[in-house]
N, C-alpha and C positions, 0 to 999 in steps of 0.2 A: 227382863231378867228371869233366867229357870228360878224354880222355888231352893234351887239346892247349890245356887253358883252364889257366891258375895260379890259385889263390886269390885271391878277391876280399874286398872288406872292405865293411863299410858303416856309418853309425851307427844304432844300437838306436833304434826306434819309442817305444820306455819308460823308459829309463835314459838314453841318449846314449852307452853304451858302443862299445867296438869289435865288430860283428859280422862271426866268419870263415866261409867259406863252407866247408860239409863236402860236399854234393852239387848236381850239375850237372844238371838232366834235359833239360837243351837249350831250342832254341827250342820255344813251344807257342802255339795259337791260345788263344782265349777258349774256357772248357769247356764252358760252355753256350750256345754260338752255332752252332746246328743249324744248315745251308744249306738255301735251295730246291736239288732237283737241279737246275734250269737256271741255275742261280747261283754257280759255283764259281771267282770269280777272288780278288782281291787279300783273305785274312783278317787279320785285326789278330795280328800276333804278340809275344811276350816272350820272355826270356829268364829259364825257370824253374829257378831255382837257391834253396838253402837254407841258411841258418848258423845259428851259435847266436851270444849277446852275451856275451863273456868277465868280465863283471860282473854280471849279473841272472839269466844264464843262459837269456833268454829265445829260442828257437828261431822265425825266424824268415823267410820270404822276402825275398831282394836287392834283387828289384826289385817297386815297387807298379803292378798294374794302376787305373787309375781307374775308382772303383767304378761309374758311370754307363753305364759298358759291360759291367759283369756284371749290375747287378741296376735291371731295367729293365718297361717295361711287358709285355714276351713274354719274361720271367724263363720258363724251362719247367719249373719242378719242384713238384711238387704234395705236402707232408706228406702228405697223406691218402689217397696213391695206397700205400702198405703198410699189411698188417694187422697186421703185429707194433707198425708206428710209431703208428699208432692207437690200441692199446689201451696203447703206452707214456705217450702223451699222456692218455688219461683217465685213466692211475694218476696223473701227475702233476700233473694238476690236481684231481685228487679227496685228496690229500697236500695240497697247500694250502689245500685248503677245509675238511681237518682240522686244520691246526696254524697259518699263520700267517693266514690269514683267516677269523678266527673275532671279530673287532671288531663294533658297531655299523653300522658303512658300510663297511665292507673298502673296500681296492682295490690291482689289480693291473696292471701295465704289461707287455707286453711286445713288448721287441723281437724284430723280422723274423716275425710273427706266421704269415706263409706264409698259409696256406687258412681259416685258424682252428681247426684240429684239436686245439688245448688250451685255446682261451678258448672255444671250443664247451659246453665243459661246465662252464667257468665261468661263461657267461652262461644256462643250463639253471638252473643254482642260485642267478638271482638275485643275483649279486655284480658291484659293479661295476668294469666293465673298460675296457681300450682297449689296440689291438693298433698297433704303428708298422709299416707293410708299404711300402717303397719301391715294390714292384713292382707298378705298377697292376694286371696282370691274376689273379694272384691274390690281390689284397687286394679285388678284385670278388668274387672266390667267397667270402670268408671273411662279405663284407658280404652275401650272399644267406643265408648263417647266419644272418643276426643278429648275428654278432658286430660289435664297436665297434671302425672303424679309420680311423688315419690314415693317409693313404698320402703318406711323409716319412723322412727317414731321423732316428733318433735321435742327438740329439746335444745338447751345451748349450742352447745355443739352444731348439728346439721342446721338452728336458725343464722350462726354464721357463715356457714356455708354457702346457703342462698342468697344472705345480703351479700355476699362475694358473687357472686355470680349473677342475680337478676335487679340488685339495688335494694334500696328500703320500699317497707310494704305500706300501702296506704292503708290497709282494714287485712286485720289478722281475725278471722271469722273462725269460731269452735262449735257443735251444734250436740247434747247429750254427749259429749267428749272430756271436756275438763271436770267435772266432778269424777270422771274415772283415775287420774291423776295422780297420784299420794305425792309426787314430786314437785309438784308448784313452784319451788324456790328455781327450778331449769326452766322451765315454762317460762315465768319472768322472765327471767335472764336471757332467756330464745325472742322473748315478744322486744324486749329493750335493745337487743343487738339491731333485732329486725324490721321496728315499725320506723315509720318516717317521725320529725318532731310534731306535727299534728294529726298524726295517723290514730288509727284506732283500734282496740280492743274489744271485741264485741263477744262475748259466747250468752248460750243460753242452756241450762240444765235445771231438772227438776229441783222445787221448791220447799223446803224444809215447810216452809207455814200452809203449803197444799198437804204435802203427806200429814201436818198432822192434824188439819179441819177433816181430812176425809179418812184419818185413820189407814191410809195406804201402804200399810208396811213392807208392801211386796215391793215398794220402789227401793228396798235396803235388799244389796243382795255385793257378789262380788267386786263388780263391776263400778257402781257407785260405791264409788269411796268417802266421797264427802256429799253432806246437805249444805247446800247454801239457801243464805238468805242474807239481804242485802247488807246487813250490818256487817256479819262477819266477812263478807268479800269487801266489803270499804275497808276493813282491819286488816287483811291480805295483802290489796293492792299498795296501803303507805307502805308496806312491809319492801315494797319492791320498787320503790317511785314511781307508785303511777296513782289515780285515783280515779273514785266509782263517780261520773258524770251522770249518770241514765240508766232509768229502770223500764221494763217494758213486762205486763204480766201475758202471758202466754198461755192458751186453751189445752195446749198439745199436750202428749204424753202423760195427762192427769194433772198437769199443770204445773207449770215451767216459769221462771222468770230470765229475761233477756237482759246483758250488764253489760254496758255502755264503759268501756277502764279507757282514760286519755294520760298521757303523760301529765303529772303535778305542775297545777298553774293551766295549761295548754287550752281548756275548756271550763267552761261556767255550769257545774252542776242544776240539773232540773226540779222544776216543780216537784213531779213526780217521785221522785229521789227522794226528795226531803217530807212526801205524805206513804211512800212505803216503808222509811225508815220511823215515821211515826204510829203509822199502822202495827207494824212489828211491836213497838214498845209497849202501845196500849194492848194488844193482846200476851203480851209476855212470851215468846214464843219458848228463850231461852230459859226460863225462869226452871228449876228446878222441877216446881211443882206441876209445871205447864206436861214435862218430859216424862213425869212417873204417872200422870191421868195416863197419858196416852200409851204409855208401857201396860195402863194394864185393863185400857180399852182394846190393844192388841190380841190379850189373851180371851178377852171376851168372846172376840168375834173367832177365835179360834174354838172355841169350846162350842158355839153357836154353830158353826161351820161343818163339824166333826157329828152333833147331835144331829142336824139335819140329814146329812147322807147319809149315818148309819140309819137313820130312818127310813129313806127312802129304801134305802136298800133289803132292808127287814120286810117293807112291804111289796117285797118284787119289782120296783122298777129301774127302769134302765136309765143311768146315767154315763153321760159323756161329757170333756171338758173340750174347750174352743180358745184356740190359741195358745200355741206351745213357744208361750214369752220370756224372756230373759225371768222376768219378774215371778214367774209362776213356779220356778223352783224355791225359791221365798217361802211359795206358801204352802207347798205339794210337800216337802221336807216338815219345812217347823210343826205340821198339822199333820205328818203322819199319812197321808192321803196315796193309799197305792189302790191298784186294779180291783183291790177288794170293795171300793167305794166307786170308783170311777172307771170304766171300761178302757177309755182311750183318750185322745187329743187331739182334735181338727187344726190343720195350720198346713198355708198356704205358702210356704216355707220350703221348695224341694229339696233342700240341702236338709232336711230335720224329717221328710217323710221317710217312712221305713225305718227310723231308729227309736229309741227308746230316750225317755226325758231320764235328766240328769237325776240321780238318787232313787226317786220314787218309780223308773221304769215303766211310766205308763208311754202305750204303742202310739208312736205320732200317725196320720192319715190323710191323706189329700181330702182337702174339705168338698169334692167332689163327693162322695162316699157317705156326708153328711146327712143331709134329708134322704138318700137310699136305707141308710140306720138305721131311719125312724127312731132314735133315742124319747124316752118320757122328757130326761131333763139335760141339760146342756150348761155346765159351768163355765162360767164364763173367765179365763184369765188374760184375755186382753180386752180390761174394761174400760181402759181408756178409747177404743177402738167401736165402743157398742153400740155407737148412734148407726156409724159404719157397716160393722157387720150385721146388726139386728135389719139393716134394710137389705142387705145382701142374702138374708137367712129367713124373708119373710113366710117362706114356704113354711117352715120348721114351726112356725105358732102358727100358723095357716090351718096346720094338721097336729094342732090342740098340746103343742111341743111348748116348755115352758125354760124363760132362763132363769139360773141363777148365780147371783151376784153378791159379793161380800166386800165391798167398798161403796158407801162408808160403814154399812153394816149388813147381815146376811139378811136376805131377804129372794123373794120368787118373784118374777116380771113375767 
């Protein structure tokens, strides 16, 4: 929360409860609306702020962007543009084609399908699928797969559609998808038209009790709209008849948890379930006090972040930042960070080379161009991504090039 905003309230997207606001990250543009450089006047801005609901406990943002301005035909983000996320996606679809798609005719749904980098290997094996992808221009690439897409958003509506047309779905699979949502109550009502009576539920999106052990506030941006954590998605799912069977924690994207929803009764909730919903409790995740630490470990590392690079910068050297992320207008905006600190931004992203980042304007660049830079310092905003790129970039410390990182707090590697 700014020091000059009071608490704001709003009603719950899932309950109708009271939502209070715990952090403030100011005004922000759209995250993924790159600029032409000759283009840089009037951007759509919000006011990106966060609460929780003091009855479901669900963690969510104040104000909703409409979703037609994030996820659109020049969506720029590409699943298949990481190797770690790639071979996540073929474990996860090669897991489904061992356990719940093992029927006579299978089939699988899933929303925001992106590129096809998981129905890829579903339609390799022969099972059939269809992927829902709003964004026309990568729901083009996934269709040069091969893969089966519509390009629609899911919701009531188009999920009876398809049970008219293809039957009930054995596994309605979501992947960084549903926490962009604000609508949930259509989603249910799309997944309960759609799935079979022992079908399944499965998404997986970043994790309310990761962002906040690692202070990662950059994962709160437009896009995510909600934080889950296992409690408040069990408090979602009776909301809709269905219920949380299975939790799964997850490495990816700074760390994610995978929710297993069956229809009420249909399955026998796991071990697992019942030690992350106990886990949750004994760290208080929701607790009040738990939400205003980290509100204002936020600004710490903000203030930490902002001293370091005018540092560097006072002393002549050159910085650049790496990875021009959904998540990095997050941090480029609420921390003030433009060209004056930071020269540019490496990202292997062609649809985002040649433009300018959302708000803060810094010049995107083919990470080709990288170590030709020779940059001193290299900030780093896709840190989930650093095991990856720091071995893809080892030239860059080779020749005495240092990173830096502010998750879970600023520091130089």
């Amino acid at each position: 929360m700014t020091e000059h905003q009071a608490p704001s309230t709003a009603a719950c997207r899932i309950c109708g409860g009271t939502v209070t606001q715990f952090l403030d990250l100011g005004r922000q543009p759209l995250s993924d609306a790159f600029l032409d450089e000759a283009r840089t006047g009037d951007e759509f801005s919000y006011r990106l702020a966060v609460g929780m609901c003091g009855r479901c406990t669900m963690v969510q943002l104040m104000e909703e962007v409409p979703r037609k301005l994030m996820f659109h035909e020049d969506y720029p983000y590409h699943s298949s543009g990481s190797a770690v996320m790639r071979e996540h996606f073929a474990k996860t679809a090669k897991r489904f084609l061992e356990t719940e798609l093992t029927g006579s005719d299978p089939f699988i749904v899933e929303i925001g399908c992106n590129d096809g980098v998981m129905l890829g290997t579903v339609r390799e094996a022969g099972v059939r699928h269809l992927g829902f992808e709003p964004s026309a221009g990568v729901a083009e690439v996934a269709r040069a797969k091969g893969v089966r897409v519509r390009t629609d958003f899911f919701e009531e509506r188009t999920a009876r559609e398809v049970r008219a047309a293809d039957g009930p779905a054995d596994v309605v699979y979501a992947a960084n998808t549903i926490c962009h949502i604000p609508y949930l109550d259509s989603i249910f009502r799309g997944v309960d038209a759609l799935l079979s009576p022992r079908g399944v539920f499965v998404f997986e999106d970043p994790y309310l009790g990761d962002v906040l052990e690692k202070t990662s506030f950059d994962q709160i941006y437009d896009e995510h709209f909600f934080l889950f954590t296992a409690r408040s998605v069990r408090e979602a799912a009776r909301r809709f008849g269905f219920e949380l069977v299975d939790v799964e924690r997850l490495p990816v994207h700074g760390g994610e948890v995978r929710y297993t929803l069956a229809r009420a009764g249909a399955r026998t909730p796991t071990a697992e379930l019942a030690r992350l919903l106990a886990d949750e409790d004994a760290r208080a995740l929701t607790e009040p006090a738990t939400l205003a630490a980290f509100a204002g470990s936020v600004g710490r590392i903000r203030n930490d972040l902002l001293a370091l690079l005018r540092r560097l910068r006072d002393e002549g050297r050159r910085v650049v930042a790496y990875g021009a992320t959904a998540k990095s207008a997050t941090v480029t905006n609420f921390c003030g960070i433009g060209t004056d600190l930071v020269e540019c931004v490496y990202d292997s992203t062609h649809a985002k080379q040649g433009r300018l980042t959302p708000g803060a304007h810094l010049p995107v660049r083919p990470p080709e161009e990288f170590a030709a830079d020779r940059p001193d310092f290299a900030l780093l905003f896709a840190w989930n991504h650093a095991a990856e790129i720091m071995a893809k970039e080892r030239a860059f410390r080779d020749a005495g090039g240092r990173w830096l990182l502010y998750v879970p707090a600023v520091r130089e590697v």
